[in-house]
Backbone bond lengths (Angstrom), bond angles and torsions (degrees), N, CA, C in turn:
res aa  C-N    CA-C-N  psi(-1)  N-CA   C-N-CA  omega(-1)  CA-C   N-CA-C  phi
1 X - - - 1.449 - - 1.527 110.69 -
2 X 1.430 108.03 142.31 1.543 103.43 164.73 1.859 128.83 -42.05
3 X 0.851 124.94 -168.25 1.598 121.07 -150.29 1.912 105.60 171.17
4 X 1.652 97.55 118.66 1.351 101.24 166.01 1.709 121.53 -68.84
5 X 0.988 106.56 155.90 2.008 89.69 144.14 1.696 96.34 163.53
6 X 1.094 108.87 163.93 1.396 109.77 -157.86 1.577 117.31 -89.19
7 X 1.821 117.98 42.88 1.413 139.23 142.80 1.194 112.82 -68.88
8 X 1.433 112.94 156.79 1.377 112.06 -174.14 1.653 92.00 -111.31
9 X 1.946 106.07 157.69 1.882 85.13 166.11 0.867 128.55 -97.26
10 X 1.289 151.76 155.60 1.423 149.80 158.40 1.334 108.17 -108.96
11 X 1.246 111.09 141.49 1.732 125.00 -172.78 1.382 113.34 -110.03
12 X 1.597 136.37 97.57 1.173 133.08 157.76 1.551 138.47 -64.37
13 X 1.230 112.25 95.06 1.221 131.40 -156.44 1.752 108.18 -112.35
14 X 1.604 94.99 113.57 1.508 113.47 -162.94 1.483 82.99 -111.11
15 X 1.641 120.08 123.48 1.123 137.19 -170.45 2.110 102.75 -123.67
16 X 0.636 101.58 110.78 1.830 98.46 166.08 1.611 129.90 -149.12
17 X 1.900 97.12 6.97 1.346 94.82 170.24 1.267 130.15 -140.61
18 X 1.508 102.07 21.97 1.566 121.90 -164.09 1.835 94.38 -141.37
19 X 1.547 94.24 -169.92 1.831 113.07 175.71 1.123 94.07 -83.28
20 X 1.274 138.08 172.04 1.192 141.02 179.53 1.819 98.01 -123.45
21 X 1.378 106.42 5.19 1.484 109.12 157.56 1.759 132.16 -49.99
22 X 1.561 98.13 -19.68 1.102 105.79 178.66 1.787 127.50 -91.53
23 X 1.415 107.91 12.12 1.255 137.33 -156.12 1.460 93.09 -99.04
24 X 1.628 115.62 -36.63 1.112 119.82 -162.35 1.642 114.57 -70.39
25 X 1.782 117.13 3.65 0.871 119.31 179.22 1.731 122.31 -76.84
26 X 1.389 96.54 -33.49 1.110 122.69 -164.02 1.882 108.42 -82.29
27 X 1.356 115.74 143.16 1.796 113.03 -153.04 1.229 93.42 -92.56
28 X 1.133 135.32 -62.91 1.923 109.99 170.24 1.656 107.93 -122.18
29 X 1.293 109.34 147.84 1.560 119.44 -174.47 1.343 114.28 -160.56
30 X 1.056 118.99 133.94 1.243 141.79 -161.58 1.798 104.49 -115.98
31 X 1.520 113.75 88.20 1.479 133.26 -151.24 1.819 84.09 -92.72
32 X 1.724 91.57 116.31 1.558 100.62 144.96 1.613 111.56 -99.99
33 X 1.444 124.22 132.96 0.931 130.44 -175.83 1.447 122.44 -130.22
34 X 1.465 95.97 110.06 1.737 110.41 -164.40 1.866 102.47 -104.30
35 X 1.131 113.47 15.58 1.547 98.59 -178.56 1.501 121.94 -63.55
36 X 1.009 107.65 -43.66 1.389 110.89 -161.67 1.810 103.13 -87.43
37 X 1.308 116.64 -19.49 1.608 124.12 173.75 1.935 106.45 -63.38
38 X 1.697 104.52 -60.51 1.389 118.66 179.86 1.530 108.64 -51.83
39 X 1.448 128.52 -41.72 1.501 120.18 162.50 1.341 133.31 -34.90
40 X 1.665 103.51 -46.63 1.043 114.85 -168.75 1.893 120.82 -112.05
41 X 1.580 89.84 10.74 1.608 79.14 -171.19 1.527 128.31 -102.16
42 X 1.159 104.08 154.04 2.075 102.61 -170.60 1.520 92.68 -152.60
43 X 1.249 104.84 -160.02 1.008 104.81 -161.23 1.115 126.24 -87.42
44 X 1.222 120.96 0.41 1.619 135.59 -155.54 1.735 98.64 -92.11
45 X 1.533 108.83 -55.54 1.078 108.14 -167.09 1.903 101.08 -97.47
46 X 1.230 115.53 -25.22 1.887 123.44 -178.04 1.441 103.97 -19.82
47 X 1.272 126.48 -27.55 1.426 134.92 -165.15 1.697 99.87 -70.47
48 X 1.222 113.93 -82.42 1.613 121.44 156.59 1.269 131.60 -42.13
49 X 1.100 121.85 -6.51 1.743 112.53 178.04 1.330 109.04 -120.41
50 X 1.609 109.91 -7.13 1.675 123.92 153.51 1.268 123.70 -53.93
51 X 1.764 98.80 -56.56 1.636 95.50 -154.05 2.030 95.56 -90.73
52 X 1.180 104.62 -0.74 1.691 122.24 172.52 1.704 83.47 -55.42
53 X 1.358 106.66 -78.76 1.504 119.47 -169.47 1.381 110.54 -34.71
54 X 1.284 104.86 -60.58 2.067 101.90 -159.60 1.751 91.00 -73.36
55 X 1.193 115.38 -39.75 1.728 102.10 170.49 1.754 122.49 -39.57
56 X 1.241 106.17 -44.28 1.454 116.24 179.39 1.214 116.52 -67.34
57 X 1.594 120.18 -37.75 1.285 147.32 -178.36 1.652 90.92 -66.33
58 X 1.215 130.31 -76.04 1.023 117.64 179.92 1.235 136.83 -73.95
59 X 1.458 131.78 8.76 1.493 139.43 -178.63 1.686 86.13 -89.92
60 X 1.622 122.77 -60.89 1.202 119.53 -178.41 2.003 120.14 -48.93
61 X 1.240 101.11 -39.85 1.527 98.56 164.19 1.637 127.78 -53.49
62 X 1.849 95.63 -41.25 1.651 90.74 161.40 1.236 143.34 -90.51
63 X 1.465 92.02 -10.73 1.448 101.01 176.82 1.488 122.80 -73.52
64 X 1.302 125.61 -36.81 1.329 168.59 165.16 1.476 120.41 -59.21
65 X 1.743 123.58 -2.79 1.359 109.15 -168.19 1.624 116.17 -80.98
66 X 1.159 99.08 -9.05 1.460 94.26 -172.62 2.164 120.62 -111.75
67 X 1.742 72.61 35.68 1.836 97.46 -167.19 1.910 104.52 -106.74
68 X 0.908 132.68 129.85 1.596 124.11 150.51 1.711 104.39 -35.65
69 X 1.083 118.79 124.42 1.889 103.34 175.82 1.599 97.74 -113.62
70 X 0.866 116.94 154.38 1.134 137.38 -178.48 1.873 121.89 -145.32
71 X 1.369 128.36 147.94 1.462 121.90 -161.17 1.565 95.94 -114.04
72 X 1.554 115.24 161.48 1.249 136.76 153.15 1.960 110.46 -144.04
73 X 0.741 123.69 121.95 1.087 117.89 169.48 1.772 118.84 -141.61
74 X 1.735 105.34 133.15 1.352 114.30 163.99 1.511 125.03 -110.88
75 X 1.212 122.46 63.90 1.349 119.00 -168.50 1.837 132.62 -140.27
76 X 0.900 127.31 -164.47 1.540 120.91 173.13 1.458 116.23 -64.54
77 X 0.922 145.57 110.73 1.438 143.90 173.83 1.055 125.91 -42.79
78 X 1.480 129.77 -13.45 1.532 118.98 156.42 1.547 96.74 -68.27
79 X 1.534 129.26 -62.46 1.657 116.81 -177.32 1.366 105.37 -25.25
80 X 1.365 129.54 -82.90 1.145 159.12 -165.53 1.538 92.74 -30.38
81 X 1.414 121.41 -73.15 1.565 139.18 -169.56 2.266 98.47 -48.33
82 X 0.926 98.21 -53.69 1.764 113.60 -179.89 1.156 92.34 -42.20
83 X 1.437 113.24 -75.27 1.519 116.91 -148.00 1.482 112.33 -63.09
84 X 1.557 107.01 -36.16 1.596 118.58 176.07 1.758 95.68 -49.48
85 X 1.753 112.02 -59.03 1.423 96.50 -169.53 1.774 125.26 -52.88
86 X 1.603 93.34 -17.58 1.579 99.08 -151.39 2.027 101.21 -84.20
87 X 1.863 88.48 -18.89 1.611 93.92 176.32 1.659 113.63 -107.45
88 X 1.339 104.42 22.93 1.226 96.08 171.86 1.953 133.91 -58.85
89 X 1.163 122.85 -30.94 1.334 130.98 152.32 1.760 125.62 -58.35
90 X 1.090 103.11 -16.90 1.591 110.70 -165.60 1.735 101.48 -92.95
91 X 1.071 91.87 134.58 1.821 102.25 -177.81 1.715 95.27 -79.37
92 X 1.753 102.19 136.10 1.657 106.11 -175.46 1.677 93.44 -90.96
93 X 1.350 119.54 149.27 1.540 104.18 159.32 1.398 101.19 -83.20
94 X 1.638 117.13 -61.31 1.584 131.71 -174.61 0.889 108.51 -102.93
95 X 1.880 108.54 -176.20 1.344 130.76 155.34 1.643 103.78 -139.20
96 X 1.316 112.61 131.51 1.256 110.03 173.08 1.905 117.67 -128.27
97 X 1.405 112.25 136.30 1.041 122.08 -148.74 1.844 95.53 -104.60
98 X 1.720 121.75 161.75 0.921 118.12 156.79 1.671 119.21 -88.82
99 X 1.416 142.80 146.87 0.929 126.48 167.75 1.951 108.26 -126.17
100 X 1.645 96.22 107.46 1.735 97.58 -172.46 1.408 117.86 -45.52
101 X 1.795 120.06 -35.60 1.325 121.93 -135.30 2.055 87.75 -63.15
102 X 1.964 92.93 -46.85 1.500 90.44 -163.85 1.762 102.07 -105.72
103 X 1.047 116.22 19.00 1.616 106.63 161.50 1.648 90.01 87.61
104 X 0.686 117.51 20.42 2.358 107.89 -160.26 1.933 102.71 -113.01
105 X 0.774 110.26 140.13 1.305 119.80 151.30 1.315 126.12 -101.62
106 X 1.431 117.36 121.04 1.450 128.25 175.49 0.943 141.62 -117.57
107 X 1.365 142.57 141.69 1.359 134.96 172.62 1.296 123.58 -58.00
108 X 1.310 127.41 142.33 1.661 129.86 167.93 1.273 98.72 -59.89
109 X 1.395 132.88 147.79 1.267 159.03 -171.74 2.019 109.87 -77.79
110 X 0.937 126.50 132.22 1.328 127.75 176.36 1.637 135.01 -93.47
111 X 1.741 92.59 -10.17 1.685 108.49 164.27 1.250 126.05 -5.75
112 X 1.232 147.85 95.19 1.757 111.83 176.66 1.337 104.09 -97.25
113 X 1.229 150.74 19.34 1.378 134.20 148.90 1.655 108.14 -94.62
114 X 1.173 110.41 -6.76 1.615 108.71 -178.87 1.718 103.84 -41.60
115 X 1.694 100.45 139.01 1.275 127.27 169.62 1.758 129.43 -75.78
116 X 1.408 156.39 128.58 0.976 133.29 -144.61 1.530 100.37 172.24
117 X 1.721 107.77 112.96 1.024 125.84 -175.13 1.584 112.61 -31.75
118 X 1.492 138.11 157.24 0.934 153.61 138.43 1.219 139.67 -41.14
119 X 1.351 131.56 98.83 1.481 154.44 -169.52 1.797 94.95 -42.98
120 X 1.168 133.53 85.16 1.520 102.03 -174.69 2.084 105.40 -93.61
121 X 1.569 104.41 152.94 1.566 102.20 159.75 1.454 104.82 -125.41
122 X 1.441 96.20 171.77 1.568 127.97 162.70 1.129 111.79 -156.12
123 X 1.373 113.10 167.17 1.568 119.83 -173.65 1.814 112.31 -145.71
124 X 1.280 104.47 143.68 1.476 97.64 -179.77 1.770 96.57 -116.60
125 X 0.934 154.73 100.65 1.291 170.72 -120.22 1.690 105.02 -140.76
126 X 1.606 122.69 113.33 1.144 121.17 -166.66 1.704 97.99 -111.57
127 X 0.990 123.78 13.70 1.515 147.04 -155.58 1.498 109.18 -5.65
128 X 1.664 119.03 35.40 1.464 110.42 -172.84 2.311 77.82 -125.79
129 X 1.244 115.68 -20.44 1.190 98.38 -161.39 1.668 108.11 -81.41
130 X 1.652 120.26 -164.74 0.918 103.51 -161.60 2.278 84.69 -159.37
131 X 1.415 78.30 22.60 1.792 99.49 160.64 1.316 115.22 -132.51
132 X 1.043 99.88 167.21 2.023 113.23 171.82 1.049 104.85 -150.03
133 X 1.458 109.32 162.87 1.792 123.11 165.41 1.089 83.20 -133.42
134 X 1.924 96.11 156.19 1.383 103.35 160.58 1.418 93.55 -141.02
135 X 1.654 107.00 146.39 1.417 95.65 -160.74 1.813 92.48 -138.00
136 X 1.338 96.70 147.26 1.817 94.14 -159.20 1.543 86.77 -124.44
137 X 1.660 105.83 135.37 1.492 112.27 -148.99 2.189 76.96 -121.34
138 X 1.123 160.21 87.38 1.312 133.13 168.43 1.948 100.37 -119.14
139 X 1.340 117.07 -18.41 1.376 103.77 -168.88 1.552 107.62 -102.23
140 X 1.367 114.97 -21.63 1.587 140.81 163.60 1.415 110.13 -142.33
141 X 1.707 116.28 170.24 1.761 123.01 128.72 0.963 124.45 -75.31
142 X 1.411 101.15 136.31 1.832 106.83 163.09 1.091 97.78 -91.14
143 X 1.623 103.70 146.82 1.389 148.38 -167.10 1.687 103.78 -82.97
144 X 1.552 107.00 116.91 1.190 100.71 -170.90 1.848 121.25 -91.46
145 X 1.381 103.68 33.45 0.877 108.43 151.65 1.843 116.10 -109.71
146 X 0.561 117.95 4.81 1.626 141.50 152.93 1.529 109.04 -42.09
147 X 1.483 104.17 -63.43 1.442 109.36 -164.01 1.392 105.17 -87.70
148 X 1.433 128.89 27.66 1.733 110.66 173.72 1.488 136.22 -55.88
149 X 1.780 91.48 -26.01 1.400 92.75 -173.37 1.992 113.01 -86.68
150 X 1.065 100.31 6.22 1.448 136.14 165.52 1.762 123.04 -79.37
151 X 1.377 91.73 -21.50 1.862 98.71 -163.37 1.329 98.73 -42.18
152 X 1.228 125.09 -59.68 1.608 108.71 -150.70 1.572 114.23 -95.27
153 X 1.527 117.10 32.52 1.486 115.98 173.57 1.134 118.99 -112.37
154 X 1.810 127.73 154.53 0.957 98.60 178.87 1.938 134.59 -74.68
155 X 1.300 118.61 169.41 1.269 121.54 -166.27 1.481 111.73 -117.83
156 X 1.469 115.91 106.85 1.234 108.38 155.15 1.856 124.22 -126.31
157 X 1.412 105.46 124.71 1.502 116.01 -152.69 1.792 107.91 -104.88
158 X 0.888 105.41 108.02 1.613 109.36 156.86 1.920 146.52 -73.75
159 X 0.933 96.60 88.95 1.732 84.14 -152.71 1.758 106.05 -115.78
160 X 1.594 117.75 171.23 0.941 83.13 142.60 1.533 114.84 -121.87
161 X 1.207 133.90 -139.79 1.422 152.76 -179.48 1.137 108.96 -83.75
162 X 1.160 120.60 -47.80 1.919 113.73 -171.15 1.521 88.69 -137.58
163 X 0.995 102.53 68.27 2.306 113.48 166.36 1.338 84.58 -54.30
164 X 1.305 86.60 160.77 1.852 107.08 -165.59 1.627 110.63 -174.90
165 X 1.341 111.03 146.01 1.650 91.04 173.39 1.170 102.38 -84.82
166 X 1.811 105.96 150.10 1.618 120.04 -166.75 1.051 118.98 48.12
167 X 1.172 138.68 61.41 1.227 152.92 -133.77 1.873 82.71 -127.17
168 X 1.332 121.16 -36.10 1.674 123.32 -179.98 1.400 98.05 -86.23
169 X 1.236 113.02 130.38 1.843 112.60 171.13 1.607 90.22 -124.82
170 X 1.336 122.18 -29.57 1.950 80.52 -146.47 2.116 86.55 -118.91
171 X 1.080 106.20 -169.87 1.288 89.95 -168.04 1.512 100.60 -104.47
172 X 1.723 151.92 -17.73 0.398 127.45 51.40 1.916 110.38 82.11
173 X 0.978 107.96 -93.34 1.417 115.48 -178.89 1.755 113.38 -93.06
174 X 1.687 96.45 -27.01 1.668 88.83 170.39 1.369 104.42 -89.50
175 X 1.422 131.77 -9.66 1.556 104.64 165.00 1.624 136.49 -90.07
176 X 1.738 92.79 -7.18 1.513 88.08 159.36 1.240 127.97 -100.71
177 X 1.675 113.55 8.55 1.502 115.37 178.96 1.510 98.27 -88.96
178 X 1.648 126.81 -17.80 1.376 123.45 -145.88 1.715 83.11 -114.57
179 X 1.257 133.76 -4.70 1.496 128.06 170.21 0.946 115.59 -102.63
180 X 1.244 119.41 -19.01 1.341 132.14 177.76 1.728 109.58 -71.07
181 X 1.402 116.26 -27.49 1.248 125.59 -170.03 1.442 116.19 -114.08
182 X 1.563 118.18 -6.26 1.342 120.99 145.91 1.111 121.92 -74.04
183 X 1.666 113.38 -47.69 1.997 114.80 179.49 1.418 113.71 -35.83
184 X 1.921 108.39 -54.03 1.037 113.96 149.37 1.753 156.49 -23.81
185 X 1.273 78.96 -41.48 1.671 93.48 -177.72 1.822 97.52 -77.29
186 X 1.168 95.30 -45.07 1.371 131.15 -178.74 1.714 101.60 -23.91
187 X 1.275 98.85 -76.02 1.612 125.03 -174.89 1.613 104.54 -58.33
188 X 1.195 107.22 -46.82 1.973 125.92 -164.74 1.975 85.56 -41.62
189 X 1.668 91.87 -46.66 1.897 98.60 -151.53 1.259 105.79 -78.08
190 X 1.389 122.82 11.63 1.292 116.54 174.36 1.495 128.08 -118.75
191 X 2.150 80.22 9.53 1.639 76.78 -178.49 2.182 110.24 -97.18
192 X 1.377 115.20 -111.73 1.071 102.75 168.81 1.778 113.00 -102.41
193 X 1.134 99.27 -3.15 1.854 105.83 -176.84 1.543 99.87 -58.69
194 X 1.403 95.15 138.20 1.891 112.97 -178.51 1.620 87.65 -108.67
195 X 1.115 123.47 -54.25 1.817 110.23 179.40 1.181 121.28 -128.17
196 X 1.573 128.46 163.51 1.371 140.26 -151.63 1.885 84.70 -141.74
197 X 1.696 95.71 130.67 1.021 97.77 154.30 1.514 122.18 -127.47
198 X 1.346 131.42 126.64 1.789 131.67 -159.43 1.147 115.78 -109.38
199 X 1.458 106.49 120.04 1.851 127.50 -177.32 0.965 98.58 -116.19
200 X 1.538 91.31 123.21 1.843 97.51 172.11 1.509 104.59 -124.34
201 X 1.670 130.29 163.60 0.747 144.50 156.59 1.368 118.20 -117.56
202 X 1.450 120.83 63.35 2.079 117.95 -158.26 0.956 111.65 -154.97
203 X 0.903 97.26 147.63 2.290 95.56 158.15 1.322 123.19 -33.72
204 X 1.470 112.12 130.11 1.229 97.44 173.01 1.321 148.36 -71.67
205 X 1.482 94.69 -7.83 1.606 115.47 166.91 1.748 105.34 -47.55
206 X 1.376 122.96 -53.48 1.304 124.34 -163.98 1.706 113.54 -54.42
207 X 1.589 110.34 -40.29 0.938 149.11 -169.10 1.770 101.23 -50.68
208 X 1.277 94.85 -78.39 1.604 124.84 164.88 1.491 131.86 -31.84
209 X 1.737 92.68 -38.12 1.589 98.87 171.57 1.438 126.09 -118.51
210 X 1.526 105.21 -2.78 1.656 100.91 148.06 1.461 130.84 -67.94
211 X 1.931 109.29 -35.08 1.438 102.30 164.68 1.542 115.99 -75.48
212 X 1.531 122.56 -5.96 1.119 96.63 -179.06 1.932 119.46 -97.84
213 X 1.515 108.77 31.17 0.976 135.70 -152.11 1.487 102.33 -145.04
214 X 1.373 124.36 -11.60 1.859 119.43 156.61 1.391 115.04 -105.13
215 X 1.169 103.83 142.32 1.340 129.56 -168.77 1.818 107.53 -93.33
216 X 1.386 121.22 104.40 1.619 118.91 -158.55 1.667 105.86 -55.75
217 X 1.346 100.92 -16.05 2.157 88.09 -164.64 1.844 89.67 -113.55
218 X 1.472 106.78 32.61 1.980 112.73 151.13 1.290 101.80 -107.82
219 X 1.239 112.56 -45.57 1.539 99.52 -159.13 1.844 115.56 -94.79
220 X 1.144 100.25 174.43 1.844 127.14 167.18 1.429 99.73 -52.20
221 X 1.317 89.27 174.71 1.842 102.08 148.37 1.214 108.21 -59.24
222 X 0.945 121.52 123.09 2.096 113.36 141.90 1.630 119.87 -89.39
223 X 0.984 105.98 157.51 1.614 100.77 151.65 1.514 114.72 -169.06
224 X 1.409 94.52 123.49 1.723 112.32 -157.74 2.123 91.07 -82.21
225 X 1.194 86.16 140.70 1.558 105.19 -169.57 1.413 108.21 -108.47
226 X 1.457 126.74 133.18 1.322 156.89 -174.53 1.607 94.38 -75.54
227 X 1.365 134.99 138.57 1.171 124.49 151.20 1.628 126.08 -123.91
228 X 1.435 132.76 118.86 1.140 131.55 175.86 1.550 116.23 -121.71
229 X 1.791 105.04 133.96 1.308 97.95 -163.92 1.820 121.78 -103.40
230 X 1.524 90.42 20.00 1.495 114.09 146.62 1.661 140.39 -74.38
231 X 1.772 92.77 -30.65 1.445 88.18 -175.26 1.711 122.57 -86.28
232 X 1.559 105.74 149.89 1.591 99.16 166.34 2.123 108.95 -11.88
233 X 1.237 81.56 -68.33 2.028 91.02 -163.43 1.542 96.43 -99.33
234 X 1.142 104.20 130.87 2.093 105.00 -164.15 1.265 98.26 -76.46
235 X 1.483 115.86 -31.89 1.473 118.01 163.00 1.790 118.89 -88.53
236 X 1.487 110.81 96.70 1.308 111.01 -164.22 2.172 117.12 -93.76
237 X 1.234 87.62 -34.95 1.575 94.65 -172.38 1.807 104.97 -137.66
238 X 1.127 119.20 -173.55 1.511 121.34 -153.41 1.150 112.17 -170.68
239 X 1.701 143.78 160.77 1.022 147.31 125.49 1.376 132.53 -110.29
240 X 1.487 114.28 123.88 1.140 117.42 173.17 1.692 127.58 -59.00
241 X 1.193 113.01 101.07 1.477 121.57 -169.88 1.818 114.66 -71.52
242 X 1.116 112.37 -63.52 1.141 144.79 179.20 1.898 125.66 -103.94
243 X 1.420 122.14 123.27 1.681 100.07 172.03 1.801 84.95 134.45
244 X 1.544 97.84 170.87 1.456 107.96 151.36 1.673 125.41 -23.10
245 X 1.500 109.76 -57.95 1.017 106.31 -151.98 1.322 120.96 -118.69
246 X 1.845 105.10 37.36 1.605 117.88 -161.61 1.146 122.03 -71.74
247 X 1.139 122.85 163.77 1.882 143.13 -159.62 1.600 101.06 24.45
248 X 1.489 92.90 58.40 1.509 102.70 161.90 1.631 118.85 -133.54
249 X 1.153 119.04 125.70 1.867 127.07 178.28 1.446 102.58 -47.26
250 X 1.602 98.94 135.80 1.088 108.69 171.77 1.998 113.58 -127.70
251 X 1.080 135.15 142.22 1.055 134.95 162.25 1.518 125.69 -89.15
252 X 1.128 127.35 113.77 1.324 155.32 -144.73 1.815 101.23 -98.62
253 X 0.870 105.98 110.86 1.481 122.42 178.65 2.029 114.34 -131.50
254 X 1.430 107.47 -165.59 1.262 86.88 174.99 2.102 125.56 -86.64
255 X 1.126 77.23 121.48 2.137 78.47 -153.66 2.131 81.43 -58.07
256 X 1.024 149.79 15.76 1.598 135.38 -153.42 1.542 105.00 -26.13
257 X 1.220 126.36 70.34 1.889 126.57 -179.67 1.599 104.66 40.53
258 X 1.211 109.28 56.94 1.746 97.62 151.54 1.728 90.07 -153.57
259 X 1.306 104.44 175.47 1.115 131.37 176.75 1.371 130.67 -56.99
C-alpha cells in the first residue's frame, strides 16, 4: 500500500518513443531521454549508447536515494527491461501510466481489495528445442503470424482475455501479473532451455517490474525483443538482459530454435 513520510517523490521517466511533452504532467521528474539514440541505433554504435544508458540509470539511482522513486516509462522494452534490472534493489513508491484517450498521466491505483482480471497462460512446448519465448499479450494479441521467425521454439504465452490498452490500473494487479511471470521465468530456467526470448504486448510498467523481480544467477539468457511492424522480422533487434552476453544489442533475424 501507499505510505506517507516526509520524502519527497521523484519520478524516473525513461522516454524513447514519444515527446517528452507529456512528462510535463508529472511534478518532479528526472527525464531519461533515449529518443534520438533509439533512431539511430544498430549495431555498430549499440555499444555506446548502452553503457550512456545504464550510466544515467545509475547516476539517477545515486542521485535520488533519499527520494520516494517512482517510474513512468515510454520506450523500447529492452530500455525498459535494463532499467527494471538496474532498479531492482530500489523500493518503487509508484507506477504511473500514460493514458492517450485524455492526454493525462496517472498513477496506478492503491486499492487492496481491488478486483482484476486474470493473468491467463498456455504453452505450446516442442520439447526437442533448447529456446523459448514468452510472450505477454495484456494491452493487445500478437498476431501469430508475427512470431514466424519464432516457429520452432518453445511457446509459453501470457495473456489476458479482453487485452486492452491500460488494461493494469492498480498496483496491486501489476504485482501479481509481474510475479506471476517471474516464478515463471523462474521454472522455464531450470528446465533444459539455454535462452528466453520476451514479447510483450503491455505497459511498460509490467515490463519493468518483472525484471526488477529476477535475480541474474536464477535465470537463462533472456533477451527482451524490440518490435516494429515495418520490419522484414516484426521482431528486429534485442537486448541481452541476462547470460554471457548481457546489456548487449542483438539483431533479430529468424531465431528457427537454435542458438
Amino acid at each position: 500500500m501507499n505510505y506517507l513520510d516526509n520524502k519527497k517523490e521523484k519520478t524516473i521517466a525513461i522516454i524513447g518513443l514519444d515527446t517528452i511533452k507529456s512528462t510535463e504532467l508529472l511534478k518532479d521528474t528526472n527525464i531519461i531521454n533515449v529518443i534520438n539514440d533509439i533512431k539511430i541505433l544498430n549495431t555498430r554504435n549499440s555499444k555506446k549508447i548502452i553503457k550512456e544508458y545504464l550510466n544515467e540509470l545509475e547516476k539517477s539511482i545515486t542521485n535520488y536515494s533519499s527520494y520516494n522513486i517512482s517510474y513512468f516509462g515510454i520506450a523500447p522494452l529492452p530500455f525498459v527491461a535494463l532499467a527494471g534490472k538496474y532498479y531492482r534493489k530500489i523500493k518503487m513508491y509508484s507506477h504511473y501510466e500514460y493514458y492517450q484517450r485524455n492526454d493525462k498521466i496517472v498513477s496506478l491505483n492503491f486499492k487492496p481489495t481491488f478486483l482484476f482480471p486474470r493473468l491467463q497462460m498456455s504453452t505450446n512446448l516442442t520439447k526437442k528445442s533448447n529456446v523459448a519465448i514468452i510472450t505477454i499479450e495484456t494491452t493487445c494479441r500478437i498476431n501469430q503470424s508475427d512470431l514466424e521467425q519464432f516457429k520452432n521454439c518453445d511457446n509459453y504465452n501470457f495473456y489476458l482475455e479482453e487485452a486492452k490498452t491500460n488494461s493494469i490500473v492498480s498496483e496491486k494487479q501489476l504485482e501479481a501479473y509481474s510475479e506471476q511471470i517471474a516464478n515463471e521465468i523462474y521454472k522455464i530456467s531450470k528446465t533444459n532451455i539455454k535462452t528466453i526470448y520476451l514479447l510483450s504486448a503491455s505497459q511498460s510498467s509490467l515490463i519493468f517490474e518483472i525484471f526488477r523481480k529476477l535475480n541474474q544467477n536464477r535465470v537463462v539468457e533472456i533477451v527482451v525483443c524490440n518490435y516494429s511492424r515495418m520490419a522484414n522480422y516484426k521482431y528486429n533487434w534485442g537486448i541481452t538482459i541476462y547470460g554471457n552476453n548481457s546489456e548487449k544489442y542483438v539483431e533479430l533475424r529468424d531465431i528457427n530454435g537454435k542458438n
